[in-house]
DOPA-409172 format. One record per residue (C-alpha): z, x, y; chain; residue number from 1. Coordinates in nm, 4 decimals. Last residue first. Layout:
BEGIN
- Z,X,Y,A,NUM
...
This chain:
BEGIN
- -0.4362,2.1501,-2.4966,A,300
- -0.3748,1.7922,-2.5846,A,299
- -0.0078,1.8177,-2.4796,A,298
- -0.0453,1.9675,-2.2273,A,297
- -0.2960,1.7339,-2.0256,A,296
- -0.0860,1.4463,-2.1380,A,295
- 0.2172,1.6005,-1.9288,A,294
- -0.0136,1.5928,-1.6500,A,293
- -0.0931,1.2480,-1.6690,A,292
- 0.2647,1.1743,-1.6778,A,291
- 0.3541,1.4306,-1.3623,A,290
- 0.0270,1.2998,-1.1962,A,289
- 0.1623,0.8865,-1.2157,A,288
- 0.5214,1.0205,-1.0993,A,287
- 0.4039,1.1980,-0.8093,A,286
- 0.1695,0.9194,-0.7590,A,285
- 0.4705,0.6605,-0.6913,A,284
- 0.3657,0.3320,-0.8451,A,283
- 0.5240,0.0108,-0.6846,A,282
- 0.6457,-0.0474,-0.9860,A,281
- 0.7955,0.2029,-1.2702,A,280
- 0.6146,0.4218,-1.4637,A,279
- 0.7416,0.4247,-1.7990,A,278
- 0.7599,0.6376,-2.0855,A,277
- 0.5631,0.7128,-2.4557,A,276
- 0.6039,0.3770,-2.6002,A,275
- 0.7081,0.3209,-2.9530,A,274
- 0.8682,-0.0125,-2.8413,A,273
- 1.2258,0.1002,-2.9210,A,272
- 1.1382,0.4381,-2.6996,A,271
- 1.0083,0.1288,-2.4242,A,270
- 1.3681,-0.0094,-2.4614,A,269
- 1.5308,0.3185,-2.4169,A,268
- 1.3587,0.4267,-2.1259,A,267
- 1.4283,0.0625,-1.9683,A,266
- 1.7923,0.0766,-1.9956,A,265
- 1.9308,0.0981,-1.6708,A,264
- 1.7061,-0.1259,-1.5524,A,263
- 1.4092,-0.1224,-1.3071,A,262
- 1.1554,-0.4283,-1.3811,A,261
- 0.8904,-0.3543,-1.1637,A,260
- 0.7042,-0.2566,-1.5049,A,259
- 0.4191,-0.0101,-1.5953,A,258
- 0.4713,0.0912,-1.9732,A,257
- 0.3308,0.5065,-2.1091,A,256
- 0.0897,0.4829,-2.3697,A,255
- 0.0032,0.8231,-2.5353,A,254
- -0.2233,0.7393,-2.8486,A,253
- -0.1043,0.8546,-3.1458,A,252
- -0.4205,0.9245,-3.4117,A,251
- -0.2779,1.2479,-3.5319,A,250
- 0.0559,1.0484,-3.6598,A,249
- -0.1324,0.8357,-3.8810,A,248
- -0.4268,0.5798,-3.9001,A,247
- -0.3198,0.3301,-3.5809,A,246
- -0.3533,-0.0062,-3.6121,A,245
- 0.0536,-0.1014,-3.6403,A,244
- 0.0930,0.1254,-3.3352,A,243
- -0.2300,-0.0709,-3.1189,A,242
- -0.0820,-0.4124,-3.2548,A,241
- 0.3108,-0.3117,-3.1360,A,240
- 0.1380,-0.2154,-2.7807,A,239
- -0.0393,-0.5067,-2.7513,A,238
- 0.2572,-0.7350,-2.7988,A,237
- 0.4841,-0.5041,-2.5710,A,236
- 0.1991,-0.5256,-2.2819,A,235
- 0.1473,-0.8582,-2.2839,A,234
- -0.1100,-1.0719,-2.4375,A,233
- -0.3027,-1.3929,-2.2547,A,232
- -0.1464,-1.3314,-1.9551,A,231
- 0.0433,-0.9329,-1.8434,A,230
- 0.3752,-0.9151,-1.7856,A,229
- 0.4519,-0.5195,-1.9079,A,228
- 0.1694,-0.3284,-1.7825,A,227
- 0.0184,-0.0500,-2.0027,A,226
- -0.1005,0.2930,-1.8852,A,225
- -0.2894,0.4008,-2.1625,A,224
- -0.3834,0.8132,-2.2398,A,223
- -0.6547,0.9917,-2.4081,A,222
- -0.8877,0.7296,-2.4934,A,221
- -1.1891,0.6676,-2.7564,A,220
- -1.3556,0.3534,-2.7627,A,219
- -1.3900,-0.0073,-2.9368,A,218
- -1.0542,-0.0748,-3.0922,A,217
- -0.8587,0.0340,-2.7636,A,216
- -1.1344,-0.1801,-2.5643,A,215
- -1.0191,-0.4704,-2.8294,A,214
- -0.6685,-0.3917,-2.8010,A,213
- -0.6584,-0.3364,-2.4083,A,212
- -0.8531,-0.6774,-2.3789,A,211
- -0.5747,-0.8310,-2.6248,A,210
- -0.3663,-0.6922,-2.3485,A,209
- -0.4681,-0.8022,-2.0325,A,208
- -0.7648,-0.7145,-1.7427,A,207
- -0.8959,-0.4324,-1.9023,A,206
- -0.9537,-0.1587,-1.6840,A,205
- -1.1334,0.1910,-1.7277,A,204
- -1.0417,0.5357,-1.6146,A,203
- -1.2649,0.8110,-1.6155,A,202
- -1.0285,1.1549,-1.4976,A,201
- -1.1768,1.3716,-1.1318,A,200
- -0.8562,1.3379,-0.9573,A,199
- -1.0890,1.1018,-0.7233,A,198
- -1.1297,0.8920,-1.0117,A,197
- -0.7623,0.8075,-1.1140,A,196
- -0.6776,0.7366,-0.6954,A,195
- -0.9392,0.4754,-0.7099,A,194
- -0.8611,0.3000,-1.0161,A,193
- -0.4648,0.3006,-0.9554,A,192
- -0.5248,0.1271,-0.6407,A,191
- -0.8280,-0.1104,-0.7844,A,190
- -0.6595,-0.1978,-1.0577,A,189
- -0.3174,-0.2659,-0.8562,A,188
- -0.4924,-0.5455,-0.6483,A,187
- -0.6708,-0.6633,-0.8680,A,186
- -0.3055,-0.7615,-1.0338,A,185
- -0.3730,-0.7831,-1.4331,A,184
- -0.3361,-0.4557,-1.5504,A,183
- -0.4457,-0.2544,-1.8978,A,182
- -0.5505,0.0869,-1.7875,A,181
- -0.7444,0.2845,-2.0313,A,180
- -0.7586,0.6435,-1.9182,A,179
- -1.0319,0.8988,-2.0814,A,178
- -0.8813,1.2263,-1.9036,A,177
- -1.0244,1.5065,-1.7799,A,176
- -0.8702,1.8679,-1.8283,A,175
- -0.7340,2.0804,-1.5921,A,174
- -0.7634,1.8220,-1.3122,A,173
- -0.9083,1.9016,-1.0003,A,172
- -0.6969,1.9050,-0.7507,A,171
- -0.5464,1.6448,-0.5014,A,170
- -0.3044,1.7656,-0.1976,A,169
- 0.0534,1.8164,-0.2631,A,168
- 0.3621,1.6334,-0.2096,A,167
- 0.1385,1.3100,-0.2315,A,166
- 0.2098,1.0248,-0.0381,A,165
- 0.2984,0.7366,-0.3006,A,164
- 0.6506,0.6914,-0.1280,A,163
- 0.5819,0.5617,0.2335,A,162
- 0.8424,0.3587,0.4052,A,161
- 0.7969,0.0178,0.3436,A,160
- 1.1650,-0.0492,0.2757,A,159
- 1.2218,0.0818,0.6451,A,158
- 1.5288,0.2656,0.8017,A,157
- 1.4165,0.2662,1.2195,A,156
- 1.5778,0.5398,1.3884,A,155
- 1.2540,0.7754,1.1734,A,154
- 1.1069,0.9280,1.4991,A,153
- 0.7648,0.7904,1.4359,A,152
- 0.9477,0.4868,1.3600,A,151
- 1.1399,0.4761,1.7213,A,150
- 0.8512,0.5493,1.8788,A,149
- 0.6054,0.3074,1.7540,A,148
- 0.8966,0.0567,1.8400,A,147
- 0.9403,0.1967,2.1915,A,146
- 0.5348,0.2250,2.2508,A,145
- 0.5214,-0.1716,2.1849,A,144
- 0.8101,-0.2444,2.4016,A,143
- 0.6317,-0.1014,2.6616,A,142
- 0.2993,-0.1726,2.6355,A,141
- 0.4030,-0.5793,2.6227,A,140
- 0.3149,-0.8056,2.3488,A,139
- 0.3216,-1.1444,2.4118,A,138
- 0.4494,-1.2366,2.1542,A,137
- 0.7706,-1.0916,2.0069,A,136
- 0.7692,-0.7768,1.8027,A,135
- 0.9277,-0.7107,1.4421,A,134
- 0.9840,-0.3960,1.2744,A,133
- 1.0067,-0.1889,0.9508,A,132
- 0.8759,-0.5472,0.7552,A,131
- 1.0291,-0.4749,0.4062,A,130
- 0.9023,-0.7859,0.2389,A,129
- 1.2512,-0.9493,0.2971,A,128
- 1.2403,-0.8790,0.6202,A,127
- 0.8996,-1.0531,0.6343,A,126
- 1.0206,-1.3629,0.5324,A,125
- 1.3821,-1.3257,0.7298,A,124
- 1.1523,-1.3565,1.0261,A,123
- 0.8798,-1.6222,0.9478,A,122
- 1.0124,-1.9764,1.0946,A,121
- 1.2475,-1.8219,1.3878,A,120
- 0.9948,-1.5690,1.4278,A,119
- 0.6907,-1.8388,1.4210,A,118
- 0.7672,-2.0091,1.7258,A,117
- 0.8449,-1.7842,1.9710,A,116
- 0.5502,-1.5621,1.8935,A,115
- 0.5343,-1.3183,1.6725,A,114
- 0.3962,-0.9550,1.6209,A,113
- 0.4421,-0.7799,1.2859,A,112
- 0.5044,-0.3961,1.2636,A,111
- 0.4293,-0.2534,0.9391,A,110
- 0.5654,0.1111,0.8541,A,109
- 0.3816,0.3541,0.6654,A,108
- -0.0134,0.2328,0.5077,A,107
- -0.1666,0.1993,0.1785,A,106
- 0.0509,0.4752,0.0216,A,105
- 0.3662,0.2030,0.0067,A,104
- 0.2021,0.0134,-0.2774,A,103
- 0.3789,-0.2976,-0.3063,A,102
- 0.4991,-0.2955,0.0670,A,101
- 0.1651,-0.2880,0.1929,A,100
- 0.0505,-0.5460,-0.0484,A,99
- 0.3149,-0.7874,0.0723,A,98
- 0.2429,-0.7179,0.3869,A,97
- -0.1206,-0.7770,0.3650,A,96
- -0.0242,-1.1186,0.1490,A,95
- 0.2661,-1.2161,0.4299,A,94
- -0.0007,-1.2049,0.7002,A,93
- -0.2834,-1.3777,0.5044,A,92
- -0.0477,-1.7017,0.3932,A,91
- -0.2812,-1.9428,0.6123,A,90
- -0.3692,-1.8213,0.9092,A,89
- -0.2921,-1.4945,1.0606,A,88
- 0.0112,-1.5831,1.2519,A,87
- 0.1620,-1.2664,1.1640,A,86
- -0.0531,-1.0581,1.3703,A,85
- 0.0264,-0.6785,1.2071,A,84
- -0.0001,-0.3602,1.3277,A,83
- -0.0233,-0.1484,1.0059,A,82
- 0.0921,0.1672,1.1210,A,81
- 0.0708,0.5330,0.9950,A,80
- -0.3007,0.4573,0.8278,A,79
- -0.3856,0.6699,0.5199,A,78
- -0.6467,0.9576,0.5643,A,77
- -0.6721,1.0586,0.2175,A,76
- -1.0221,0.9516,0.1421,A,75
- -0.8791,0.6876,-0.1338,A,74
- -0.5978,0.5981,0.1457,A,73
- -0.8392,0.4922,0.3999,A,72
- -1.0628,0.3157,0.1367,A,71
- -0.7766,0.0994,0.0580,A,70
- -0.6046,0.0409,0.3925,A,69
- -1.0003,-0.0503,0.5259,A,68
- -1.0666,-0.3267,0.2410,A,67
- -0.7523,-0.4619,0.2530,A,66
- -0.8093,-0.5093,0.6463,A,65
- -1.1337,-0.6404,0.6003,A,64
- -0.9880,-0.9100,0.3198,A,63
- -0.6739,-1.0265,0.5690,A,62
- -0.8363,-1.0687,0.8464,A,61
- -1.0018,-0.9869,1.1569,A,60
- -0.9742,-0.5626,1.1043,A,59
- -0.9632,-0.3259,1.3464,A,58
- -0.9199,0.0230,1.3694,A,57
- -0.6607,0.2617,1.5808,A,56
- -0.6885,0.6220,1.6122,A,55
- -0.3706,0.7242,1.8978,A,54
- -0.3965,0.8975,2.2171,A,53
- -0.2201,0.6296,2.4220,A,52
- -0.5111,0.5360,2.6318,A,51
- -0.6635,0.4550,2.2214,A,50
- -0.3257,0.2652,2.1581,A,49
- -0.3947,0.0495,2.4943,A,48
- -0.7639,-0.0168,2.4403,A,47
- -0.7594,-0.0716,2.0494,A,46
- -0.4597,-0.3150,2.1518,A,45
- -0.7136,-0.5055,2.4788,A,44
- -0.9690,-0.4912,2.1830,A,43
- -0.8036,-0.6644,1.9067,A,42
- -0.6530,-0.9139,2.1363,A,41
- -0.9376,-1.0455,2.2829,A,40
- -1.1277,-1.0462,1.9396,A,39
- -0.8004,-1.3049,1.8280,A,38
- -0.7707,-1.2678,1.4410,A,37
- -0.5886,-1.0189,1.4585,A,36
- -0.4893,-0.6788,1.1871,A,35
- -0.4739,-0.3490,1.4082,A,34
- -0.4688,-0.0793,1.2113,A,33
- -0.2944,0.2568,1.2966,A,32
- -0.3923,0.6109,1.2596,A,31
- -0.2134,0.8735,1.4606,A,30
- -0.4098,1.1383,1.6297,A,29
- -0.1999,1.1261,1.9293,A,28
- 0.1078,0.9288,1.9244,A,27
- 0.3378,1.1786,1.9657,A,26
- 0.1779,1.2644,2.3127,A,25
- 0.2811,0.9293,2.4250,A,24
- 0.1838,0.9141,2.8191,A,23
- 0.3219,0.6028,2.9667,A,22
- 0.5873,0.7572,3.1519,A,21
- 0.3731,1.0443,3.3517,A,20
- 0.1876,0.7785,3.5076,A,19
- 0.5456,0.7005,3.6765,A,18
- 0.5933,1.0325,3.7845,A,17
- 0.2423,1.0894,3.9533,A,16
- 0.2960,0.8057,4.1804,A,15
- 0.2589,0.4122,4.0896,A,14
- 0.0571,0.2297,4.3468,A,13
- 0.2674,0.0257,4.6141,A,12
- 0.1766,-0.3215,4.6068,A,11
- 0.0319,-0.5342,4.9332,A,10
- 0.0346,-0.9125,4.8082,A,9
- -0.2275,-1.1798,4.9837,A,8
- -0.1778,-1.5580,4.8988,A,7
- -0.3751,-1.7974,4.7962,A,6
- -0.3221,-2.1589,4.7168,A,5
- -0.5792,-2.4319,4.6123,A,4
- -0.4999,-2.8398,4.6148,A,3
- -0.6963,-3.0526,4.3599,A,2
- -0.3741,-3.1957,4.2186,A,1
């Protein structure tokens, strides 16, 4: 105690060839967010992907980081990675991840980083969620770049693999719609919200289904997108007092159910309900655009 050592190393610097390893020209341009709650960390990553060519941002949290996957994927622009600290505190890692594997458009793969402790505690957690890949604290550049690589390359099969991308890019829709969309998870209103506007339709939320009855009873829509589970009145209950309200066949409203529920026989059950069709959960916008779109014929 109180003694000081020094010592004096002489280290070859890397030549041309070994700078030429670190380069990641597949990287470049790629977005990625970088979720920590360390400032030292988020800066020494943004440092290391930026050297690498890529576009991280940063978020300290789980709201900022909700905030920044949502508006990303409103403007179109979602983020490739979701770089992940998953000893946020609290339950913040496994809610980002959670909503990142709900709705697959908010970001591509998520990579979590661990230390020693937490992956024995938090592993199978995040597999289950759909995590595409899992890094040990401390982080090194070079594992870091592998993993990056390997999902950029598609070697590493992921649950959260994107499937709300669109096939084609937005347009404005041939006719607008009036959309009533009767949803409990904030999340999902604000998702479904957001990507309704910017295809131009006017959607509006009620928050359960005696909310969807009364907003149904109030104004004029074209089309309801109803979820199933939903408190105070489900979707099936408000769906059977909407039909039972209605004054004839030229007053049918299109209502089409949104469950996570996939079963074999879910078309059938929502025919028996005197829905219109499902969309199932997490929602794929191909899906949501082809039902919308189906609407817009129909009324023309």
């Amino acid at each position: 105690m109180g003694s000081a050592f020094r010592f004096t190393a002489e280290i070859e610097l890397p030549g041309d060839g070994c700078e030429s390893d670190v380069t990641a020209p597949e990287l470049h341009g790629v977005r990625i967010l970088v979720v920590d709650d360390n400032r030292t960390n988020r800066d020494l990553f943004a440092e290391l992907l930026q050297a690498w060519g890529a576009r991280p941002s940063l978020a300290d949290g789980s709201d900022s980081a909700t905030t920044l996957l949502e508006q990303a994927f409103v403007e179109g622009r979602p983020f490739r990675f979701l770089l992940l600290d998953a000893g946020l505190p609290g339950s913040a890692a496994f809610h980002l991840a959670s909503t990142a594997r709900s709705h697959p458009g908010l970001a591509g793969e998520t990579v979590t980083m661990m230390g020693s402790r937490e992956l024995s505690q938090k592993q199978e957690h995040f597999r289950a969620l759909g995590v595409a890949l899992q890094l040990t604290r401390p982080v090194l550049p070079g594992p870091l770049l592998d993993a990056l690589r390997q999902a950029l390359s598609g070697e590493v099969p992921s649950a959260s693999v994107s499937q709300l991308t669109e096939s084609r890019p937005p347009v404005a829709p041939a006719q607008a719609l009036r959309i009533l969309i009767a949803e409990d998870n904030l999340t999902n209103q604000t998702l479904i919200t957001r990507v309704l506007s910017k295809w131009g339709h006017e959607p509006q939320i009620a928050a359960n289904g005696q909310e969807a009855v009364d907003l149904w009873g109030r104004e004029a829509f074209d089309l309801i997108l109803m979820d199933l589970e939903m408190p105070v009145m489900g979707g099936v209950e408000a769906t059977r007092v909407i039909r039972s309200r209605e004054n004839g066949p030229g007053h049918h409203i299109p209502i089409f159910a949104l469950t996570a529920h996939v079963l074999n026989n879910i078309r059938e059950q929502c025919a028996q309900e005197d829905m219109d069709g499902y969309l199932s959960k997490p929602l794929r916008l191909a899906e949501l655009r082809a039902a919308i779109e189906g609407i817009t014929v129909q009324s023309c």
